[in-house]
Phi, psi and omega in degrees: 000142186268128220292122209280014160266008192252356154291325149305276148202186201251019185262344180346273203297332186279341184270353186281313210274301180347302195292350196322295178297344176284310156319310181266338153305291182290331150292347165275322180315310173274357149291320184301322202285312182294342180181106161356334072148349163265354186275312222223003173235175147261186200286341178287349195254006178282263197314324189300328204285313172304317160308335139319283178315287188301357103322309183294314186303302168288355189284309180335286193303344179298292188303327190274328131333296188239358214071168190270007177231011171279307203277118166298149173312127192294163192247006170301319182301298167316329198294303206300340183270262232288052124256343148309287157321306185285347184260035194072356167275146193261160193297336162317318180296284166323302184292325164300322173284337168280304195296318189288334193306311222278005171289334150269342170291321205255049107249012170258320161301334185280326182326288176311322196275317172288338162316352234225120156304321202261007188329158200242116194278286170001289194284325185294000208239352201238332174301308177300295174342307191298330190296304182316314160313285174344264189348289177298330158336275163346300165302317165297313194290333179275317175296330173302308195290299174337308172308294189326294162323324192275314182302328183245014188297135177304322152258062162266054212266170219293327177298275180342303160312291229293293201306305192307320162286012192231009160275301186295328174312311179311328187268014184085001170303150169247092176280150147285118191278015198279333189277004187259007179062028185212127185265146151282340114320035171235191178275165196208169183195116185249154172236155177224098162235166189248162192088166154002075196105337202299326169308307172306328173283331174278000187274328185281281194327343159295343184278296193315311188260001197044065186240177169269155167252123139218156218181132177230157167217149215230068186053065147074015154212148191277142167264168165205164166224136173262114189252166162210161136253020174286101181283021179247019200222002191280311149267015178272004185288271209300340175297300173322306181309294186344288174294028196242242216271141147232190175136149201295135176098339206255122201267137127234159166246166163198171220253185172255168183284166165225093204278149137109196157300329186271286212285357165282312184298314174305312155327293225283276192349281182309320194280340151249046162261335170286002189284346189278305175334303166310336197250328105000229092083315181091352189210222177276151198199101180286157145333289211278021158256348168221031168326296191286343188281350189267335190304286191297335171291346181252000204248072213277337182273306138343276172301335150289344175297306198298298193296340153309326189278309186252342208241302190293340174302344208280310225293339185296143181062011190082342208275045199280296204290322199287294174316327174308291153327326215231320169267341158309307184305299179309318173292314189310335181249032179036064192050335167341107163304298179332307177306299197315295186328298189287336160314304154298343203024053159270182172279150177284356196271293181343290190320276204308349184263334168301317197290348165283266184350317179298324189254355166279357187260320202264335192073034154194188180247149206319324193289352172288342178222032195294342173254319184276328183294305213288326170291316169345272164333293153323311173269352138295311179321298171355279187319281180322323176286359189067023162273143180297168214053000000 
C-alpha cells in the first residue's frame, strides 16, 4: 500500500522537517506548563526530555511517512517512562504531556498537509485516521514500561510502594486500595502539614477526633487524610481540624470535608491550593475561607489588579493604615458598625465616617465589591509582613 503522504504530496515530510525546530519549542513549552520538570526530576530525567520530544517528532513524522503501523514506539520514550517512575512523577503527568504533544503535532500536520491547492481530501481524511491507532499504541506501551518500572525498582521500599500508590489514586487510576489500611468510602478531610512535629499533630488530631489516619510524605510534607463514617461528622470534621493542633513553626492547610473517592481526592485538591496561605500566614489555612486568596496569590495579574483597585485608592493623604484598619474590622465584623467601633476601640461616628471615605475614594459602595476588597486586603496584610507568597 502506498504511504499515505506520497498520496498527498511528495513535498509532505520536507516541509514537516522545516517546522522541526518550531515543533520542539512548543512542545518543550507545554511540557514545562503542564509540570515544571526541574521541580520535580533529576537531571537525567531533565536532560532525557528534549531527547524524548525530539524522538516523539520523529515517531509523528514517521506514521505520516509510512503508516501507522510500521514505526516501533522509540525505546528513547520507554527509557523516558521508566525515569519518570523512579523520580516520582505521576502517570497522570506523563500522559497529559503525550496528549498536548500529540495535539500539537496533528495541527501542525493538517496545516501542511492541507496546505496544497490539489490537496488529495480522501487521503487528508484516511491520514487524521491513521494517527489516532498509532497513538494509542505509544500510550499503552508507555503506560506498561512506566507500571512495570514503579513495581518493580529494586530500591523501592514498601513506605515508598505506599506513597506511590497513593499518588496514582490520587492521578485517577483506578487501583485497588485495599493495602493502604484506609477504607475510602467515608467521609474524608485531607490536610498537608509542614514543620516541626507535623507527623505527630495529625496523629494526635487523629486521636483526638476518633478518626482513621492515612499519611503519605511528599518533599518534606505530610500529606494525611482523616476518614470517619459517623455522619454526624460529616460536615463538623474540616469545623473540627480547624480548631485543632498549633506550635510554633507547624504549617497546616486543609481541605473540605468529602465522601468517597471523588471526595477524598477533591479534599487533597483544596488542601494544597490552601497550602501556600498557611505558609504565607505561618500557620493554619481551610480552603473554604481562602479559596479566593490563594487563587489571587498565584495570579500576578489578579493579584496586582485587586490591588490597584482597592488597596491604592486608599493610600491618599496618609489615612492608607486607618482606612485599611477599619475596613478589615468591618468585613471581620460582618458589616457591624458597633462591632467594628468596639474592635478598634473607636467611635460608631469614627467607623461610619471612614468607611465613607472608603467608598468615595473607591467610587462605589463597599457592599458592591466585598469579596475582591476582603482578597484585597488580604494580600496586602501579606505583603506587608514579608511572609512568602
Amino acid at each position: 500500500m502506498e504511504p499515505l503522504a506520497a498520496e498527498l504530496t511528495p513535498g509532505l515530510r520536507a516541509r514537516l522537517e522545516k517546522r522541526r525546530v518550531e515543533l520542539m519549542q512548543a512542545a518543550l513549552s507545554r511540557i514545562y506548563a503542564i509540570a515544571e520538570p526541574a521541580e520535580e526530576a533529576d537531571a537525567r530525567y531533565t536532560q532525557g526530555l528534549r531527547v524524548a520530544v525530539e524522538a516523539a517528532i520523529d515517531f509523528g513524522f514517521a506514521i505520516v511517512e509510512r503508516g501507522p503501523d510500521e514505526p516501533p514506539v522509540p525505546v528513547e520514550l520507554l527509557a523516558q517512562a521508566r525515569l519518570a517512575a523512579r523520580n516520582g512523577i505521576s502517570l497522570d503527568t506523563v500522559l497529559r504531556r503525550y496528549f498536548a504533544g500529540y495535539a500539537l503535532l496533528e495541527r501542525v500536520v493538517w496545516e501542511e498537509a492541507a496546505s496544497e491547492r490539489e490537496a488529495n481530501r480522501p487521503a487528508l481524511q484516511r491520514l487524521a485516521r491513521s494517527k489516532g491507532p498509532a497513538f494509542e499504541r505509544l500510550i499503552a506501551e508507555v503506560t506498561r514500561e512506566y507500571r512495570e518500572e514503579l513495581e518493580a525498582a529494586p530500591d523501592s521500599s514498601p513506605e515508598r510502594r505506599r506513597v506511590a500508590r497513593i499518588k496514582r489514586l490520587l492521578a485517577g487510576e483506578l487501583l485497588d486500595p485495599a493495602d493502604l489500611d484506609y477504607e475510602l468510602d467515608q467521609q474524608h478531610v485531607a490536610m498537608i502539614a509542614e514543620g516541626p512535629g507535623a507527623m505527630a499533630a495529625l496523629r494526635d488530631l487523629a486521636r483526638g477526633l476518633d478518626c482513621r489516619l492515612l499519611t503519605a510524605v511528599d518533599q518534606g510534607a505530610i500529606w494525611g487524610w482523616l476518614g470517619t463514617r459517623r455522619r454526624r461528622d460529616r460536615f463538623r470534621l474540616a469545623d473540627l481540624c480547624r480548631r485543632g493542633p498549633r506550635g510554633e513553626g507547624l504549617i497546616l492547610a486543609l481541605g473540605e470535608s468529602g465522601e468517597g473517592l471523588n471526595g477524598w481526592r477533591r479534599s487533597h485538591l483544596q488542601a494544597r491550593a490552601a497550602l501556600p496561605v498557611a505558609r504565607a500566614r505561618a500557620g493554619v489555612a481551610r480552603y473554604r475561607e481562602v479559596a479566593l486568596l490563594s487563587v489571587a496569590m498565584q495570579d500576578d495579574l489578579l493579584a496586582s489588579s485587586l490591588l490597584e483597585n482597592f488597596v491604592l485608592p486608599l493610600e491618599q493623604e496618609g489615612e492608607g493604615p486607618a482606612l485599611r484598619q477599619t475596613l478589615s474590622a468591618y468585613i471581620a465584623a460582618e458589616r457591624n458598625v458597633s462591632s467594628a467601633a468596639a474592635a478598634l476601640g473607636v467611635s460608631r461616628h469614627t467607623v461610619t465616617t471612614r468607611l465613607k471615605a472608603v467608598e468615595e475614594r473607591l467610587g462605589h459602595s463597599i457592599g458592591s465589591c466585598g469579596a475582591p476588597m476582603e482578597v484585597a486586603l488580604q494580600l496586602h496584610a501579606l505583603e506587608a509582613s514579608g511572609q512568602p507568597g
